[in-house]
N, C-alpha and C positions, 0 to 999 in steps of 0.2 A: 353461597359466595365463598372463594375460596381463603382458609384464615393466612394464606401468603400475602396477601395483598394489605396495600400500606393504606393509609387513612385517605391519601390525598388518591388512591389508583379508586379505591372503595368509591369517594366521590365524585370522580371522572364520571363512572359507570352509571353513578346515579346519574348524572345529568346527561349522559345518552339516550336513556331510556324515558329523559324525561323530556328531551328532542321528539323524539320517537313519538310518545305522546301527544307530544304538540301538533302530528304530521309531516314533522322536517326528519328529511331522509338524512343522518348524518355521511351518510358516504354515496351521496347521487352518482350515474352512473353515468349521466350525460357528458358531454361535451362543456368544457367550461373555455370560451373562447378569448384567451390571451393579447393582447393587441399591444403592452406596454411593460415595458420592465425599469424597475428601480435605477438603475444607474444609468440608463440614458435620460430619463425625466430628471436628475439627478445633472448630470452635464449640457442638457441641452435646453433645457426650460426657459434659463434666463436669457437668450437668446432667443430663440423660437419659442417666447409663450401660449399663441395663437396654433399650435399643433397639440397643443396640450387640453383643449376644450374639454374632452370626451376621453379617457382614456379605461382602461380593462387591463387590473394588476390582477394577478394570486401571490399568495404566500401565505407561509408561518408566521402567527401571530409572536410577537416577541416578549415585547414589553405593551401594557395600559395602564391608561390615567382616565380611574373613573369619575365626571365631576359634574355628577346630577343629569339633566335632560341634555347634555354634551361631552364627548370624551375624546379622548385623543389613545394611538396606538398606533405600535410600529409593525409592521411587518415585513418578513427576509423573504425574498425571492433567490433563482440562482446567480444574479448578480449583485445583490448586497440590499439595506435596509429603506424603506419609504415611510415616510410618517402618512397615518391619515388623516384624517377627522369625522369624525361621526357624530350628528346630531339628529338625537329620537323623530324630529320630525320630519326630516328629511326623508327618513329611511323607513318612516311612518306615516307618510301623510295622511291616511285616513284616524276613524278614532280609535282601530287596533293600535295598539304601543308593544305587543308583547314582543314583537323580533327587538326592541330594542330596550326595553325595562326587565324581561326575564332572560330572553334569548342572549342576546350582547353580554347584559351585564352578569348574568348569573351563570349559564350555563357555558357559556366559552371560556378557555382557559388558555392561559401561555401554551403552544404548543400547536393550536389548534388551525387547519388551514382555513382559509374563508377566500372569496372571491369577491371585487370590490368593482363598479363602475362609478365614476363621478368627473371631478375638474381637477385641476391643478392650480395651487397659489401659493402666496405665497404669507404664512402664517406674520402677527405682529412682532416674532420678533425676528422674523426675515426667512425662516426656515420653509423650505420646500413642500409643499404635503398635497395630500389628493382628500378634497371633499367628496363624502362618500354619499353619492344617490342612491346606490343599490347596494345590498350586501348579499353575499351568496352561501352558507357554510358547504364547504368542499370536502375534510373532511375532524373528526373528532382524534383529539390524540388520548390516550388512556396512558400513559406515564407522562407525569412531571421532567421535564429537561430540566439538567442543574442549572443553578441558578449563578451565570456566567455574570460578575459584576463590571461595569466601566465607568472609570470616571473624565472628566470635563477632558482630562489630555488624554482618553482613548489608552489609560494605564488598566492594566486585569486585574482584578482580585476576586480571591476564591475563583476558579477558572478549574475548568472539568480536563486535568494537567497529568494524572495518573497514566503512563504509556502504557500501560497492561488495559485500564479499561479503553482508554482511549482507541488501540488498535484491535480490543476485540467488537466494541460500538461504534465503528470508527461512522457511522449513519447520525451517531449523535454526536462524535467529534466534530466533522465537517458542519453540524447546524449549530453547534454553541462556538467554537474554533474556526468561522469561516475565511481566516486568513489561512490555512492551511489548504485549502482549495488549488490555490497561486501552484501550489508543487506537482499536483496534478494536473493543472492548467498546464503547466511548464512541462510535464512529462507527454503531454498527448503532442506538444510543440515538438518535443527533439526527434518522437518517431515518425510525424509528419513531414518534418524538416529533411529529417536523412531521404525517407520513401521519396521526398519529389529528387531530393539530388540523383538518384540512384534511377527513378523513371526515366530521369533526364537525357541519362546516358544510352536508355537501349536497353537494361538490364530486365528481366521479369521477375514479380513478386511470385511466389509461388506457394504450396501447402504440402508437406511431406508427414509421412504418419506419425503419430504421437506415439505410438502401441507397435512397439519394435519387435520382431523376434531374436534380435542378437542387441548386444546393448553397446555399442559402438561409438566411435568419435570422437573418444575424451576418455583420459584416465577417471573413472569415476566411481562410486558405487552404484549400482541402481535400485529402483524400486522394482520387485516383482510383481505379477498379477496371475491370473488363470484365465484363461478364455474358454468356456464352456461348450460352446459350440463347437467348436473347432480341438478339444480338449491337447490343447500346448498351450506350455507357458510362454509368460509375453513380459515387457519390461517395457514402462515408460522411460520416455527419451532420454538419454544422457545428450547427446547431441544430434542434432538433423545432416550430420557432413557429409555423411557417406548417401545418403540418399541423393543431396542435391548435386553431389559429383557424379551419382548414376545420369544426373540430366543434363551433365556436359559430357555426357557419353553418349548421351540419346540427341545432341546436336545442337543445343541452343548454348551461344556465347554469353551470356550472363544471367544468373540467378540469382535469388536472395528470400528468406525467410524473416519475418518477425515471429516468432514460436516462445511457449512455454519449455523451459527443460525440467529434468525432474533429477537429481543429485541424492540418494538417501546419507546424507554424511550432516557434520554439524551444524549449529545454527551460529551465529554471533553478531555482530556489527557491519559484519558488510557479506554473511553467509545466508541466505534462506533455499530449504530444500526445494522447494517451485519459485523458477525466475526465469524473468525474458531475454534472449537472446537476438542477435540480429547475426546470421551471417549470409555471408555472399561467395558464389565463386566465377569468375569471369577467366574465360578460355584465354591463351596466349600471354599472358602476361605472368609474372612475377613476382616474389616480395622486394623487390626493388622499387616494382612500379607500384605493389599497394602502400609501401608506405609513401609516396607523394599524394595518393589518391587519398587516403586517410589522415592526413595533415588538411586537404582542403574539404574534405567533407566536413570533419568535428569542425572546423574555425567555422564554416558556412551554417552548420546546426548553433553554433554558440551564438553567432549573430544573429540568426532566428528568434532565439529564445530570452536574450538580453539586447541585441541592438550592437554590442562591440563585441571584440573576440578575448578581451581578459573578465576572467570572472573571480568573484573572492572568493573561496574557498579555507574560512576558518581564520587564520593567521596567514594566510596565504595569499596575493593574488594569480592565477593559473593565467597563463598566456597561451590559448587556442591557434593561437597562428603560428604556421610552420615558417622555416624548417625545424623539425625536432631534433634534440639532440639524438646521438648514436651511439652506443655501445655494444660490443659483443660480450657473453655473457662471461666469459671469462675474465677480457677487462674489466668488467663493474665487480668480480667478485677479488681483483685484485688491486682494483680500485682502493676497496674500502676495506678490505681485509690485509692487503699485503701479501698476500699469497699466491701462488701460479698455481692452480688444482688441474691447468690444461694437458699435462703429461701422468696425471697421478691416476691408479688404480683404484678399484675398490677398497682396499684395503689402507693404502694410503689415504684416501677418503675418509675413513669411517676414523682414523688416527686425525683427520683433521678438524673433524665434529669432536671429538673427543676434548681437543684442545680448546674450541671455541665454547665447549660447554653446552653443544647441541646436541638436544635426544633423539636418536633414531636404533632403528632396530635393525633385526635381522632377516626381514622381508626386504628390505631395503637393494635397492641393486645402486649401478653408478647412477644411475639418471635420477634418482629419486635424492639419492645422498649431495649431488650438485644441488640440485632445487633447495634442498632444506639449506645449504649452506648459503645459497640466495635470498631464499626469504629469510631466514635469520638478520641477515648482516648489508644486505642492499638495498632489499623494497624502499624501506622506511627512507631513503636517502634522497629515494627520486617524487620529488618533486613536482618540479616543471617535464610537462611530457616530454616523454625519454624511449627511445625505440633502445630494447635490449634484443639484439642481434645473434643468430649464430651460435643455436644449442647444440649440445652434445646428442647423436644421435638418440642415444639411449635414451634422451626425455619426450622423444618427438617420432613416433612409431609411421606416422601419417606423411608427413614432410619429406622431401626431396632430399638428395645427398648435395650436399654441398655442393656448385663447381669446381673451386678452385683450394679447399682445408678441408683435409683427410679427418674422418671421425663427427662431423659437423654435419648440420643440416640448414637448409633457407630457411631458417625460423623468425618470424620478431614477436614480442609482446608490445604493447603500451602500457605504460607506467605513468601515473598521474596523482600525484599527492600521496605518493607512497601506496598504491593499489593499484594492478593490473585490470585495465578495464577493453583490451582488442589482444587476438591473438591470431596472427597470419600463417599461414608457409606459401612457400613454391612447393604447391603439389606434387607429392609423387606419383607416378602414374606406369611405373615399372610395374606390373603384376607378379613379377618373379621376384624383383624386390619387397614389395609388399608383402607377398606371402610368407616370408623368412623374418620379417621386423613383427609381426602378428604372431607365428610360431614361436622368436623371441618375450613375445606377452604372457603366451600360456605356459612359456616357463616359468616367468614369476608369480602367474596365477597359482601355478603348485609350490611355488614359496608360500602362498600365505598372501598375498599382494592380491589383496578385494578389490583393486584400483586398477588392475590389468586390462587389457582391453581382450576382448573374445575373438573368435576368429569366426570375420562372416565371410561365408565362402561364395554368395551370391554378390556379393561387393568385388570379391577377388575376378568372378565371370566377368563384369562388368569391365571391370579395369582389362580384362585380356584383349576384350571386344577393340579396345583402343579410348584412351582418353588424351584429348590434346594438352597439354603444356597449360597448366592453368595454377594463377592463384586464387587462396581463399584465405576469407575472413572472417572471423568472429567479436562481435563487441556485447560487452555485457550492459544491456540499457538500464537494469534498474543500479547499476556504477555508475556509470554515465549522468542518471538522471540528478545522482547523488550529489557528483558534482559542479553539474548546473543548477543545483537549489540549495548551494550548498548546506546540506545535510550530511549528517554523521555517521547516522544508521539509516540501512537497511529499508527497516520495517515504517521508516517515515516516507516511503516512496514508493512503498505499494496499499493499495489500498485493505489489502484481507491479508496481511503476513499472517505465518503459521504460528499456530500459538497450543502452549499445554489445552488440555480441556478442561473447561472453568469449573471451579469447583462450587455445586450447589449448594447455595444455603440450607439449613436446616430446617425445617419445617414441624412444629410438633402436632400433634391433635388433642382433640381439646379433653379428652380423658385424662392427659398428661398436664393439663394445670387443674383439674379437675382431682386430679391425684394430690397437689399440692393445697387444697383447701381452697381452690377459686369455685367459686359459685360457677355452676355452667353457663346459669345465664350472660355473665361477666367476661366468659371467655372471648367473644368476640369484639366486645367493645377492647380488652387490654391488645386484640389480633389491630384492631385503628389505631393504636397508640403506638403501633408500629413494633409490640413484643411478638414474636413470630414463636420462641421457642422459654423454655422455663428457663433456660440458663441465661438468657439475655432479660427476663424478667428480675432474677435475681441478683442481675448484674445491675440494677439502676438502683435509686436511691427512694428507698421505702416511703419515707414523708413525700416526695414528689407525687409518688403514684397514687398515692392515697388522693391527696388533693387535685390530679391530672384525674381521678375516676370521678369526682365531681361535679369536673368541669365538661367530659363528656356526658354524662348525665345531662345535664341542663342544656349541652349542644344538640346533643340528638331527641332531647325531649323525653328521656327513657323511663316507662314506668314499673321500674323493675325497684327496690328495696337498694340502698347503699349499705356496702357492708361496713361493720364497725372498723373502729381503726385498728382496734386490736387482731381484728381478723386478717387483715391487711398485712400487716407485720407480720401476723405466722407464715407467711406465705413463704418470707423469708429466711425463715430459722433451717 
């Protein structure tokens, strides 16, 4: 048995195998046939008690109250908790008793699944519960789940609350945490919600490669890869744009993706290197016409998901319904700053970071040095969705020329509580243009500028072949998601964010307290007390252990010699 393993995993193990013994498969393989679940027995009982005769729950054992030939326990399914009741001889009618004097009471543990048939009533002091005629064990859990406390007003204490471990177990966050479920209840809602508006219209869902040979559609970093077979390098997606404008070259009027992208750049609060994107692009139309189509999509996804179109967001309430405000990015940056950057250089530029006290470099061109000066001094302002209008070409490589202001392009973002969460253009679809704004890239690429966009030249065919007048759009759903649950970070909205790799505990062998004057025999009993390594041994308090080896002694029955106490102490020195 491995000496990693804590006293409560040790006798998990033992009561599997002593399942096993008994004949009980801990992990059958059949079919366990479901027929009822916790929260509708739960809302509809006291109305319709007469459908409730016979019901067929599973779940996770939670909490028990063992109290003699009758006991009581809860169990979580995936819509929330049922009380049962279980009495030995219900579940025992014959003169076997062991499923329910050894098996129940001794060998199941918090954790453990089981499968239940019986009635529904309602307990003396009015509570809900399912008497159990049959019991099934489904299957055994070998770790202890913390020990989540609630009291009478449903307040936590001691709660499994750590976001490091929570989001790297997030399998036991959601079982001890299951109010946290609701965010991804609410996240499968908003991209349900969008997918039927968007069916609605005529558009198609579609799948374009993950595994790009040029890395396209976004100023961004990428990840690399090698593809063996084919031996060239490949790069996971920065964006899906360019492909799905190949398919309003190849003749269908609207498209759209829900895809992963992949970003090798920072992490923080609303940054993770894998996240989901939504975009679309539909022939003939404009960012004129996406931002009205994007004002009644988000309002119609938000009433999906809440019922009305304002949601709280923090100290905030967010008003989903259009029209949004409008700004061109120059107004908002003179907005809030006072300043007109619309005629100024690069140079003048970089004198204007200078003065605001923003850092930028010498990779830097114009389009980069506006942006910083946007994010700096604007995001944080907007609020209430806010279409920021009418970037400078140089930030926007893919987008149209303006019609009507020289240097600009049909661009908007969304802005929402200080975060960009949709970003559009009016397509460009000039191949002569394009090919010159692309060659403009891989000049700042030889600046130093990781963030350039490459030049695909099978995009550039495409585009010659002919693309009609289209706009397109991007939303970032797990933003989105953010702020329809309203949440802070990130990594509370997906379910596996990326995380450092965890660092293993230390493990010693038993040479190594062996080394330190422990008897060897003793080495695995101190491995139950939960000391895994010498230095956590020598970190507790010497009279404890002394008296804790004792008292495993007499638990496990052990006929091995107690060491003196004096030997015990040196252990220490």
């Amino acid at each position: 048995m491995s000496i990693a393993l804590s006293e409560q995993e040790i006798i998990r193990r033992e009561s599997l195998q002593q399942l096993r013994a008994l004949g009980i498969d801990p992990y059958p393989a059949e079919e366990f046939k479901v027929t009822d679940f916790a929260q509708d027995i739960t809302d509809n009982f006291a109305a319709n008690p007469d459908t409730y005769k016979q019901v067929t729950i599973a779940g996770r054992i939670m909490t028990r109250r063992i109290m003699g030939s009758a006991s009581f326990a809860e169990i979580q399914d995936s819509t929330g908790r049922m009380q049962v009741y279980i009495k030995r001889d219900d579940i025992c009618p014959d003169e076997d008793k062991t499923l329910y004097n050894t098996v129940f009471k001794k060998l199941l543990d918090i954790g453990d699944y089981m499968g239940i048939k019986g009635y529904v009533f309602l307990t003396q002091t009015g509570e809900i519960s399912v008497h159990v005629q049959e019991l099934t064990i489904l299957s055994k859990s070998l770790k202890p789940l913390p020990v989540v406390k609630r009291d009478e007003d449903g307040n936590i204490h001691d709660g499994f609350t750590d976001p490091e471990m929570r989001y790297r177990q997030r399998y036991v966050d959601l079982t001890v945490n299951p109010e946290y479920k609701q965010i991804f209840i609410k996240r499968s809602k908003v991209i349900s919600a969008m997918r039927n508006y968007f069916n609605a219209q005529g558009w198609m869902e579609v799948e374009t490669p993950i595994l790009q040979p040029v890395h396209g559609g976004a100023a961004a970093r990428p990840f690399a890869t090698h593809h063996n077979t084919l031996d060239m390098p490949l790069f996971l997606r920065i964006a899906n744009e360019l492909y799905l404008k190949r398919l309003i070259v190849a003749g269908f009027d609207g498209v759209y993706e829900f895809g992963k992208m992949f970003r090798n750049e920072g992490m923080d609060r609303t940054h993770n290197p894998e996240f989901t994107a939504m975009e679309i692009y539909v022939a003939y139309k404009d960012y004129i016409w996406m931002m009205a189509m994007v004002e009644d999509c988000l309002e119609q996804v938000a009433r999906a998901v809440h019922g009305i179109a304002a949601v709280q967001v923090g100290a905030n309430e967010i008003n989903f319904a259009g029209p949004y405000t409008r700004l061109s990015m120059y107004e908002s940056i003179q907005k809030y700053t006072g300043i007109d950057v619309s005629a100024m250089d690069e140079t003048g530029l970089r004198e204007v970071c200078n003065d605001l006290k923003i850092e930028v470099d010498t990779t830097m061109g114009k389009g980069k040095l506006i942006d910083e000066i946007f994010s700096a001094k604007v995001e944080a302002n907007l609020i209430q969705p806010t279409f920021i209008t009418d970037y400078p070409i140089e930030m926007t490589p893919l987008a149209k020329k303006h019609r009507t202001k020289d240097g600009l392009v049909e661009r908007f973002e969304l802005f929402v509580n200080g975060k960009e969460i949709a970003n559009a253009y009016s397509e460009l679809n000039d191949p002569i243009d394009q090919r010159e704004r692309l060659e403009e890239q891989l000049i700042l690429a030889g600046r130093g500028d990781d963030e350039a966009m490459a030049m695909d030249d099978d995009f550039l065919r495409a585009l010659e072949y002919g693309m009609p007048p289209t706009s397109g759009l991007g939303i970032g759903i797990d933003r989105l998601v953010m702020l329809l649950t309203n949440q802070s970070t990130i990594q509370e909205v997906l379910f596996f964010p990326q995380m450092r790799p965890e660092k293993k505990a230390k493990v010693a062998t038993a040479d190594d307290f062996v080394k330190i004057g422990v008897p060897a025999e003793w080495v695995q009993v101190l491995n139950k007390m939960g000391f895994n390594t010498v230095d956590e041994l020598k970190a507790a308090n010497p009279n404890k252990v002394f008296n804790d080896l004792g008292g495993m002694r007499k638990k496990l029955k052990l006929e091995i010699t107690m060491p003196a106490k004096e030997v015990v102490m040196a252990w220490f020195e």
